[in-house]
C-alpha positions as CSV (number, residue, x, y, z in Angstrom):
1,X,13.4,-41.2,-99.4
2,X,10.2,-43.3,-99.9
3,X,10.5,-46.2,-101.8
4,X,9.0,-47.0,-105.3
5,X,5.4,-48.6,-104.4
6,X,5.8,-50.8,-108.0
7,X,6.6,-53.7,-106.9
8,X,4.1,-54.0,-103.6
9,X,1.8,-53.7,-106.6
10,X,2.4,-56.6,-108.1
11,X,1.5,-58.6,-104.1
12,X,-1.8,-56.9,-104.3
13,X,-4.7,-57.5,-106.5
14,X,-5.8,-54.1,-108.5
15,X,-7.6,-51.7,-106.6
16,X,-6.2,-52.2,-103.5
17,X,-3.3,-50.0,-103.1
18,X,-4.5,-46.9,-102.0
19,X,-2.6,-43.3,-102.3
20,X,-5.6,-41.0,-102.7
21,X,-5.6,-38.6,-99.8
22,X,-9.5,-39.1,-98.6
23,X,-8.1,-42.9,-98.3
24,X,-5.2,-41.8,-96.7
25,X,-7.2,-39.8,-93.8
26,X,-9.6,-42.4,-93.3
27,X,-7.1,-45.6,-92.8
28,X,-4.7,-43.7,-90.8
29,X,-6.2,-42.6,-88.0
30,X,-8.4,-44.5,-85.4
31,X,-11.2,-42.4,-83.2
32,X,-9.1,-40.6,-80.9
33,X,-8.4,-36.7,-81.6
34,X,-5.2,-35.8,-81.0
35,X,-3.0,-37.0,-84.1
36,X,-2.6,-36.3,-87.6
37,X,-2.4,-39.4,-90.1
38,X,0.2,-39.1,-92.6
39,X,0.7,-42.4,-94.3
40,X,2.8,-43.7,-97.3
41,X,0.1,-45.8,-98.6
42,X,-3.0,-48.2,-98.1
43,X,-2.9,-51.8,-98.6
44,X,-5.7,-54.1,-98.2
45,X,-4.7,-57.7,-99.0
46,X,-7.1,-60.4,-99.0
47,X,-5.1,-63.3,-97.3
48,X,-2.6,-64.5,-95.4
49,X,-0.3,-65.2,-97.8
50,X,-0.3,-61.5,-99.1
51,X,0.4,-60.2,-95.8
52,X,3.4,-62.3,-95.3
53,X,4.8,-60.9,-98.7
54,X,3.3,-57.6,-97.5
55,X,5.7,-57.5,-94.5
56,X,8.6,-59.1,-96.4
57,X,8.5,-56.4,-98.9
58,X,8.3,-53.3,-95.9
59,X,11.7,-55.4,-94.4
60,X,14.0,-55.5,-97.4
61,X,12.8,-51.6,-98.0
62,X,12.6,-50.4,-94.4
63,X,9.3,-49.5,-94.2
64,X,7.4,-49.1,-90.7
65,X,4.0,-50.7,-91.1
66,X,0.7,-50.2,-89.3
67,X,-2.1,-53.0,-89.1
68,X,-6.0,-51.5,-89.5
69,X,-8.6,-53.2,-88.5
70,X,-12.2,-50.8,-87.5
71,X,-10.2,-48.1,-86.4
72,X,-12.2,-47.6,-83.6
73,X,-9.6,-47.5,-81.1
74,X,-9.1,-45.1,-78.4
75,X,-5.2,-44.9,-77.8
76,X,-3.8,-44.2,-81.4
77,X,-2.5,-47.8,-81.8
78,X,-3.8,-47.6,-85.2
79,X,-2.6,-44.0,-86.1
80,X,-0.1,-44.0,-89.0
81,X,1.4,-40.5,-88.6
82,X,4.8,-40.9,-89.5
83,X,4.5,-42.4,-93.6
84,X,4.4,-46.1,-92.4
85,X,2.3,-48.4,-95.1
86,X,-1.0,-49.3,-93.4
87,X,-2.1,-52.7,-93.6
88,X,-6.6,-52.6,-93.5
89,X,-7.7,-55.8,-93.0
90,X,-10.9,-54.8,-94.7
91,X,-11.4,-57.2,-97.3
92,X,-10.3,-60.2,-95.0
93,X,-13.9,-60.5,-93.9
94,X,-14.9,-64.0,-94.6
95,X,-15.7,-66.6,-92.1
96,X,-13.6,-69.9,-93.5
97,X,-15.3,-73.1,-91.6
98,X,-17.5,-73.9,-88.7
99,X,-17.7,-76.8,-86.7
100,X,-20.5,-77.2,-84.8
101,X,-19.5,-80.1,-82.4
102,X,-16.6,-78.1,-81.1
103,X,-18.6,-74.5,-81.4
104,X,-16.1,-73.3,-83.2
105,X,-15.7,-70.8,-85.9
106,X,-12.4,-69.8,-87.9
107,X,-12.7,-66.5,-89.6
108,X,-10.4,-63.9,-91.0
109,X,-9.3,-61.4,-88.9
110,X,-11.5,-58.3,-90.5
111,X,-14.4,-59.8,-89.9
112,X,-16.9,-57.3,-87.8
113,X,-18.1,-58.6,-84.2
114,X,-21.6,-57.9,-85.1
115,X,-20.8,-60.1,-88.0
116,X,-19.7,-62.9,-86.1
117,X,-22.2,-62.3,-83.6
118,X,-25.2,-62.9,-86.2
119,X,-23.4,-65.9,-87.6
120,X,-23.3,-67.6,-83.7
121,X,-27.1,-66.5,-83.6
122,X,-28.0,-67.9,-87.2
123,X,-26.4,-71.5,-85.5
124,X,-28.2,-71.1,-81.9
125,X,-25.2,-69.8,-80.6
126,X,-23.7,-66.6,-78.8
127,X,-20.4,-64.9,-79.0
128,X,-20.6,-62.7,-75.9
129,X,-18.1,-60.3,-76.0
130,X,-19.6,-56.6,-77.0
131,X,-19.0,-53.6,-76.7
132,X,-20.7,-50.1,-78.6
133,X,-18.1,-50.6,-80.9
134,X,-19.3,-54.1,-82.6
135,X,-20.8,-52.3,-85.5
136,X,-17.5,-51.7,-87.0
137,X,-15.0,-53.3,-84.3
138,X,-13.1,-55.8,-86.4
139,X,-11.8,-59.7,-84.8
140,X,-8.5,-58.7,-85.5
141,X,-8.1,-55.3,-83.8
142,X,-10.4,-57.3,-80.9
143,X,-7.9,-59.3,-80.5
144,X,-4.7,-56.8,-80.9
145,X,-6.1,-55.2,-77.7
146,X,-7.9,-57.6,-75.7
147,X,-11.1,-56.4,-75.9
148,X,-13.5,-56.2,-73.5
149,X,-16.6,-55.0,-73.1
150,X,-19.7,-55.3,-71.2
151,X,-20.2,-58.6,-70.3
152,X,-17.0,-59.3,-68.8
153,X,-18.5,-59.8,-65.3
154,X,-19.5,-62.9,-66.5
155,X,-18.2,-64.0,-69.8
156,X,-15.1,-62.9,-69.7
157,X,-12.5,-60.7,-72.4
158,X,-11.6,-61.7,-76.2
159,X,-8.6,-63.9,-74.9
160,X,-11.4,-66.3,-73.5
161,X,-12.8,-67.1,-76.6
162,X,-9.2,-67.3,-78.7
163,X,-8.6,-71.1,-79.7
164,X,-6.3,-70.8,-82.1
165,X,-4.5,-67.6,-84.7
166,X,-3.0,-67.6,-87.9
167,X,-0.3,-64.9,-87.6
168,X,2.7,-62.8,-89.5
169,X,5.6,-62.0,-87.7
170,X,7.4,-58.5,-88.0
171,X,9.9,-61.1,-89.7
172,X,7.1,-62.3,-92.5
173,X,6.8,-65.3,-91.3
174,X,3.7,-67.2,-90.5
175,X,2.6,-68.9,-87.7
176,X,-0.4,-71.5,-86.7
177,X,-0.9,-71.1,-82.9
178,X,-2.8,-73.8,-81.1
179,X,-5.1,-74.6,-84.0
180,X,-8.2,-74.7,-82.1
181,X,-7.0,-77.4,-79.4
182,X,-8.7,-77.6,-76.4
183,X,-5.6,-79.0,-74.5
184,X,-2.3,-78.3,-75.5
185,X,0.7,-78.7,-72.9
186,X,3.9,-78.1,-75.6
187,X,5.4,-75.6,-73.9
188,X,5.1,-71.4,-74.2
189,X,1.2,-70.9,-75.7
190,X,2.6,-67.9,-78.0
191,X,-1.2,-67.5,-79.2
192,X,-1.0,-65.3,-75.6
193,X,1.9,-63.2,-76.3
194,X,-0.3,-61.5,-79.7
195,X,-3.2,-61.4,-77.8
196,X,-3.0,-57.9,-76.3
197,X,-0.2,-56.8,-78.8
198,X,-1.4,-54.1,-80.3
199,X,0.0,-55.0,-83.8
200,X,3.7,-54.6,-82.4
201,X,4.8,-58.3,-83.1
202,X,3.2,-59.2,-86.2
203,X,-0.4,-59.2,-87.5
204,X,-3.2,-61.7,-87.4
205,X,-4.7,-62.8,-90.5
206,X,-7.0,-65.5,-88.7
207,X,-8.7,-66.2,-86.0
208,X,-10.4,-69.6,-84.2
209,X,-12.9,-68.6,-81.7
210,X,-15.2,-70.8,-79.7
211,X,-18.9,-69.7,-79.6
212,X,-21.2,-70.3,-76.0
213,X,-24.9,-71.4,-75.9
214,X,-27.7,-68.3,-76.4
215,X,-28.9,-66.8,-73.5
216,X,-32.6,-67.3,-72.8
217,X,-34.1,-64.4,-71.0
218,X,-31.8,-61.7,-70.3
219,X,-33.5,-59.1,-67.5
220,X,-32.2,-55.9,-66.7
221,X,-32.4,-53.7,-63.5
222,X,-31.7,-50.5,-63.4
223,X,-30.6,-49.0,-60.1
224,X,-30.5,-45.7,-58.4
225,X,-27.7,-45.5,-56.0
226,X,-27.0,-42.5,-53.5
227,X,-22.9,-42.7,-53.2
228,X,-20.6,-45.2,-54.8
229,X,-19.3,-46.6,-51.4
230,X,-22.5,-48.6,-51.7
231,X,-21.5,-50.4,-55.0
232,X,-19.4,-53.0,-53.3
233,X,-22.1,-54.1,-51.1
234,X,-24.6,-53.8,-54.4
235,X,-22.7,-56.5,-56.3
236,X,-21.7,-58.5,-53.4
237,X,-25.2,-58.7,-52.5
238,X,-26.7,-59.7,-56.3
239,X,-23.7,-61.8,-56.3
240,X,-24.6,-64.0,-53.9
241,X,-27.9,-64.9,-55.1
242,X,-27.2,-64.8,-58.6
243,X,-24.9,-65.0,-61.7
244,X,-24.9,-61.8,-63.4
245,X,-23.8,-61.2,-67.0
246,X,-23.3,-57.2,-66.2
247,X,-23.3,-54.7,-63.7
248,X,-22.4,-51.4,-65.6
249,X,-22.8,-47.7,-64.0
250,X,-22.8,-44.3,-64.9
251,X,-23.4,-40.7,-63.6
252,X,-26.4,-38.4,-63.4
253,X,-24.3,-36.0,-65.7
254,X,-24.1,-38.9,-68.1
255,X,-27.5,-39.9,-68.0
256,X,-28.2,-36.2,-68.7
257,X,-27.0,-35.7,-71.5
258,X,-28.1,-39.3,-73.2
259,X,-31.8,-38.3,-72.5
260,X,-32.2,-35.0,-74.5
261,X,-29.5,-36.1,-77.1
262,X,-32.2,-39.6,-77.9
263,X,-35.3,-38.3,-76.6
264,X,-35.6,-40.8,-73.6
265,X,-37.7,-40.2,-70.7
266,X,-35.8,-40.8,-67.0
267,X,-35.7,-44.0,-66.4
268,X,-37.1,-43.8,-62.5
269,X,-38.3,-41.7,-60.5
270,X,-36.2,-40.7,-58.2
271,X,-32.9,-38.9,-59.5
272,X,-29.6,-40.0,-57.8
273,X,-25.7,-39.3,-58.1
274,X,-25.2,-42.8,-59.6
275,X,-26.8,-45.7,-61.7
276,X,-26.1,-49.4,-61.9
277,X,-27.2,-51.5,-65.0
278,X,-27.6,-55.3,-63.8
279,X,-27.9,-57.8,-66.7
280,X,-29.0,-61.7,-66.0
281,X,-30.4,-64.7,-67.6
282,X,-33.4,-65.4,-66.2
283,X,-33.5,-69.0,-66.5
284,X,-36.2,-69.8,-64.0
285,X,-39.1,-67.9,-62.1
286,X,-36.3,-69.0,-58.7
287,X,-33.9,-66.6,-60.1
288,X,-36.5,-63.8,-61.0
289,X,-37.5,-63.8,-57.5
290,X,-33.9,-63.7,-55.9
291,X,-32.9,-60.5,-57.9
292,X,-36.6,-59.4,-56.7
293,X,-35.5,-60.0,-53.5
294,X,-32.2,-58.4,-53.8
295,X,-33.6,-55.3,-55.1
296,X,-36.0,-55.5,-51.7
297,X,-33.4,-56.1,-49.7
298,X,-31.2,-52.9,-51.6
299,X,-34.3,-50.6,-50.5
300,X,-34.4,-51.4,-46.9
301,X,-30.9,-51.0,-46.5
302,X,-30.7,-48.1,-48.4
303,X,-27.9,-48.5,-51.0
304,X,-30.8,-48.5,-53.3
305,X,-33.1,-45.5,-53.9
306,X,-34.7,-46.8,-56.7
307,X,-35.2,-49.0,-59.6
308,X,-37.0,-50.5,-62.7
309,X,-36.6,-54.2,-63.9
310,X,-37.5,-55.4,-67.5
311,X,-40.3,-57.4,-68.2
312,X,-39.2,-58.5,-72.3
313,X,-36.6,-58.4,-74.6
314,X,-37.5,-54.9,-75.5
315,X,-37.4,-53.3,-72.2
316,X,-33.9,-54.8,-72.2
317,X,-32.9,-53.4,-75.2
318,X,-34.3,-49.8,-73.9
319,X,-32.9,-49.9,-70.8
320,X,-29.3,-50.5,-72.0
321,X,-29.7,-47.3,-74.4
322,X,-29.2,-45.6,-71.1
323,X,-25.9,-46.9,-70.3
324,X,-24.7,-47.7,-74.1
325,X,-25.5,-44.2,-76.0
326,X,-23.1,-42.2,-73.7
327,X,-19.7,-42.5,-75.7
328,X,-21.5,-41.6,-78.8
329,X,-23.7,-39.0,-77.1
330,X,-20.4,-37.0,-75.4
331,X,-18.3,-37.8,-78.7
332,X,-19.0,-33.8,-80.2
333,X,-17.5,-32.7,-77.1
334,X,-14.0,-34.7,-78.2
335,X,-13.5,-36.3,-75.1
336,X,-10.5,-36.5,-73.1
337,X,-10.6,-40.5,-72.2
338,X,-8.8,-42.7,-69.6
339,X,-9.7,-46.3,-69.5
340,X,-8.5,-47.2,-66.4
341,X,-9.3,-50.5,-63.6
342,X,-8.3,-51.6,-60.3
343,X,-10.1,-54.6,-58.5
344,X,-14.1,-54.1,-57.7
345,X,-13.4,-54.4,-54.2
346,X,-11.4,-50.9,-54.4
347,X,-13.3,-48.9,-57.3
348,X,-15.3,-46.7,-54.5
349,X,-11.7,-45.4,-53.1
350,X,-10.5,-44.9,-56.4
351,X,-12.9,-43.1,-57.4
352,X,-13.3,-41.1,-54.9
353,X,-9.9,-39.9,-54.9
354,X,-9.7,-39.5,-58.2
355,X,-13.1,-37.4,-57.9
356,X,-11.5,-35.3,-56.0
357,X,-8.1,-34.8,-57.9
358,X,-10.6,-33.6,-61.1
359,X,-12.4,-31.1,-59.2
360,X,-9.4,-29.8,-57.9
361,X,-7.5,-29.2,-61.2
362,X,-10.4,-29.6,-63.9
363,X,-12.9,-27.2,-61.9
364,X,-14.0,-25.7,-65.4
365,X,-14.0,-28.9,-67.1
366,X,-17.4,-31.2,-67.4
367,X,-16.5,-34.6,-66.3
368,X,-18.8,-37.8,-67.3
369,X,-17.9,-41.0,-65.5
370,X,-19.5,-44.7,-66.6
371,X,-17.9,-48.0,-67.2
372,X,-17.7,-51.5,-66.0
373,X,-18.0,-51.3,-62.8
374,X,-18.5,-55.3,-61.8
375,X,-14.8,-56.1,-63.4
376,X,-13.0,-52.7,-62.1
377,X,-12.8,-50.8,-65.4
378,X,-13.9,-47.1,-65.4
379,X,-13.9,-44.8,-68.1
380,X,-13.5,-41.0,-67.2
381,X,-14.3,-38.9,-69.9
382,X,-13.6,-35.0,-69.5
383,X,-15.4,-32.7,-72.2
384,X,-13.3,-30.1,-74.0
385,X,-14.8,-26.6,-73.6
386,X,-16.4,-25.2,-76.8
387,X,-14.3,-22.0,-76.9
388,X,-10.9,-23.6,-75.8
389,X,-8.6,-24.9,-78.2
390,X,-8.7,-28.5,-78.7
391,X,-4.7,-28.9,-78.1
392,X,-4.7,-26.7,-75.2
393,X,-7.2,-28.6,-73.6
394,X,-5.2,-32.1,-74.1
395,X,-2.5,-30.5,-72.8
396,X,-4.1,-29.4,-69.5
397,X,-5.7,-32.9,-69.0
398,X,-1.8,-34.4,-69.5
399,X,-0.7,-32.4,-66.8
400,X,-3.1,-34.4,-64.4
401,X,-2.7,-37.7,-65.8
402,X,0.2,-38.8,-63.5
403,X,-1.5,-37.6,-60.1
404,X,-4.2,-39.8,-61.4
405,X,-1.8,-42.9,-62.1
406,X,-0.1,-42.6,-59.2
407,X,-3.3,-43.2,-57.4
408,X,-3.6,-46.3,-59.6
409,X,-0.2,-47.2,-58.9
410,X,-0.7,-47.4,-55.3
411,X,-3.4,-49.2,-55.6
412,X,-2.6,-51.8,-58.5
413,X,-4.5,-50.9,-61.2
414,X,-3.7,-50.2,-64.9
415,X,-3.8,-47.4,-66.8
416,X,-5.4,-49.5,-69.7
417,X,-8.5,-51.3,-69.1
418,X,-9.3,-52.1,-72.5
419,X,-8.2,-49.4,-75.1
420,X,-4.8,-50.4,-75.4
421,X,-1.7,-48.7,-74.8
422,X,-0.8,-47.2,-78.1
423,X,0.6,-43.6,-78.6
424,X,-1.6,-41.7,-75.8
425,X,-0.8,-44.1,-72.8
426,X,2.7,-45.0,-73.8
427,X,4.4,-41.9,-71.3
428,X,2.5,-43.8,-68.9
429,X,3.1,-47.1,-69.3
430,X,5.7,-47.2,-66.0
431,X,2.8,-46.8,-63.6
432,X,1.0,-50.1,-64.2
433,X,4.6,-52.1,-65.7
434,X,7.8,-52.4,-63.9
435,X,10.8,-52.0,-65.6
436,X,12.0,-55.1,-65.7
437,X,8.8,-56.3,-66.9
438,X,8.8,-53.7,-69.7
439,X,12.1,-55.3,-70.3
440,X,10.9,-58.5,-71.3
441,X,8.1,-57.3,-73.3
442,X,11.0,-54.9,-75.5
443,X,12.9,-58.5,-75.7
444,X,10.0,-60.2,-76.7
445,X,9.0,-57.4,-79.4
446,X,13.0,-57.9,-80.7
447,X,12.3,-61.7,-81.2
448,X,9.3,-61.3,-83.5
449,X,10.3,-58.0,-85.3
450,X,14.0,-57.7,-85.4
451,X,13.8,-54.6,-87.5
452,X,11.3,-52.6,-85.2
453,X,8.9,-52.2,-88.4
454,X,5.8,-53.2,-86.9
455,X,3.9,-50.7,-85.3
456,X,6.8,-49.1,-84.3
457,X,6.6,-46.3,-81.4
458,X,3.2,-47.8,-80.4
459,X,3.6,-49.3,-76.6
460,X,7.3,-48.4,-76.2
């Protein structure tokens, strides 16, 4: 029996209680394919205080809650299918204060990356993690799943930039964590434990981050490769002589379908199997000619067939539409994703073996692989057939999932790079967690939400 929605009402200012079913559809679902939202309703408070009482009122009526932020997740962790209350962090947009001595900002937790981006910008500063997402990625959900992204290589992922959270427990409580120390040797850093929780222990309201000095002159390299085996030599080689801010690649099947789809011309000559995207700051006419000399040096040897370096800002920008327009290029063909990573130093055996499992049991299936390769992270993307049904297809790519992560197992890699484990990895979640370790994390879950109403089923 669902409960009377009257008196989470009166928590709420009007207007933001939602029941109308195009509100329902939208909030309860995130961008994977394969689930149906059904949701009670659709709050959107407006601060912290209203999301305590929020998740006070869903305890005393037993009702499962599900924290929104862009909904542009990838494992369901934001799918309410099961008439939880959803909890949009949509009008908690605003950035609070700013302190530029520490480069720090503290902002509520729906505000978008690209928002917070421009604000670092407007104050000479940078806020380097993004992704294609950062249009309509929110801090919060950033932080929920530990975002990544494609400067990694260099900058790091969203828990590097995390000085401090204002968060609600599944028991209503709130918590300040670290409050934007720099140092802070009390004991267990719970800030850590939400970071990466996918909503499942509470939901964060605000967030500090620390902001980085502006790049001056990123320069990108594009690269054609002839077999991955030479990618471990590629970045060991750049590596060496300089610090790179990305080193992305992606197929010849991928780069065929982002040309016709945006009307971009091939971006060298010479067509290969693979492509690697090198980012780095220029700083000096010393480092310019070190990557030149790399790239030389990639020629002779022959782990590089060919390439094309940007000369401004612009070129940059073009040259990345080759590597950034894929998800949303391949997105009609509702891809089947897996985010998956093991250390750079064993991506080309991965790979490789994993190239061959999907030959063997997807021989009808279009596969597109691109991803991170500098930090380990791959994204393998299979495209569903026009004339196959859409379930049918999901359910042949499940049946292959656990050769795949046995592969990763062996090797010790996760079945999550960055999506998040949510409701499409959680059969999985064994491969890359031991038991005891998943163990713990139920124990830990128990501690902050006693009565299993946050984000329930999501992870476990």
């Amino acid at each position: 029996m669902q409960p009377s929605l009257d008196s989470l009402r009166n928590i709420l200012e009007p207007d933001c209680l939602l029941t109308d079913s195009d509100s329902l559809h939208q909030f309860g679902k995130d961008w994977t394919n394969q689930y149906t939202p059904a949701p009670l309703a659709i709050a959107l408070p407006k601060t912290t205080e209203q999301v305590a009482a929020i998740v006070q009122w869903a305890n005393q009526h037993s009702v499962a809650l599900v924290p929104s932020g862009g909904r542009t997740g990838l494992s369901g962790g934001a799918v309410a299918e099961q008439g939880e209350l959803v909890i949009a962090l949509d009008k908690m947009n605003q950035v609070i204060e700013f302190e530029s001595a520490t480069q720090q900002v503290k902002c509520q937790a729906g505000v978008i990356t690209e928002q917070l981006q421009q604000f670092a910008e407007e104050n000479d500063l940078y806020y380097p993690v993004d992704f294609a997402s950062s249009g309509s990625s929110q801090i919060g959900g950033n932080i929920a799943t530990n975002a990544g992204g494609i400067k990694v290589i260099r900058y790091g992922l969203t828990r590097d930039w995390v000085m401090g959270l204002t968060v609600v427990t599944g028991k209503g409580e709130v918590l300040e964590l670290n409050a934007g120390l720099i140092k802070n040797a009390t004991g267990y850093d719970l800030r850590h434990l939400f970071i990466g929780s996918e909503g499942t222990l509470g939901i964060v309201t605000e967030a500090t981050i620390k902001l980085t000095r502006q790049p001056t002159n990123l320069t990108v390299l594009l690269l054609a490769i002839p077999q991955l085996d030479k990618v471990k030599e590629l970045l060991n080689t750049f590596q060496k002589a300089i610090d790179l801010t990305a080193f992305e690649f992606f197929s010849e099947e991928a780069l065929k379908k982002v040309m016709p789809h945006h009307g971009l011309p091939r971006p060298v000559e010479t067509e290969a199997p693979f492509y690697c995207l090198l980012e780095f700051d220029a700083t000096s006419d010393d480092i310019l000619e070190k990557a030149l000399g790399c790239f030389e040096s990639g020629l002779e040897q022959e782990f590089i067939l060919d390439g094309v370096m940007s000369q401004s800002q612009q070129q940059a920008e073009e040259l990345w539409k080759y590597r950034e327009y894929i998800s949303e290029t391949i997105s009609t063909s509702r891809p089947y994703k897996n985010d998956i990573s093991v250390t750079p130093d064993k991506v080309s055996d991965f790979l490789g073996r994993v190239d061959n499992i999907v030959a063997e049991h997807y021989p009808e299936f279009e596969v597109i692989w691109f991803g991170h390769i500098g930090d380990g992270n791959l994204h393998l993307n299979i495209l569903a057939p026009d004339d196959m049904d859409y379930a049918e297809f999901v359910k042949a790519c499940e049946k292959v999932n656990p050769l795949i992560f046995e592969v990763l197992q062996e090797l010790g890699g996760s079945i999550s790079a960055e999506h998040g484990v949510g409701l499409l990895k959680k059969p999985y979640l064994n491969f890359t967690r031991t038991d005891a370790e998943i163990s713990y994390m139920k124990g830990i879950k128990a501690t902050f939400d006693p009565n299993n109403i946050m984000n329930p089923g999501k992870l476990f």
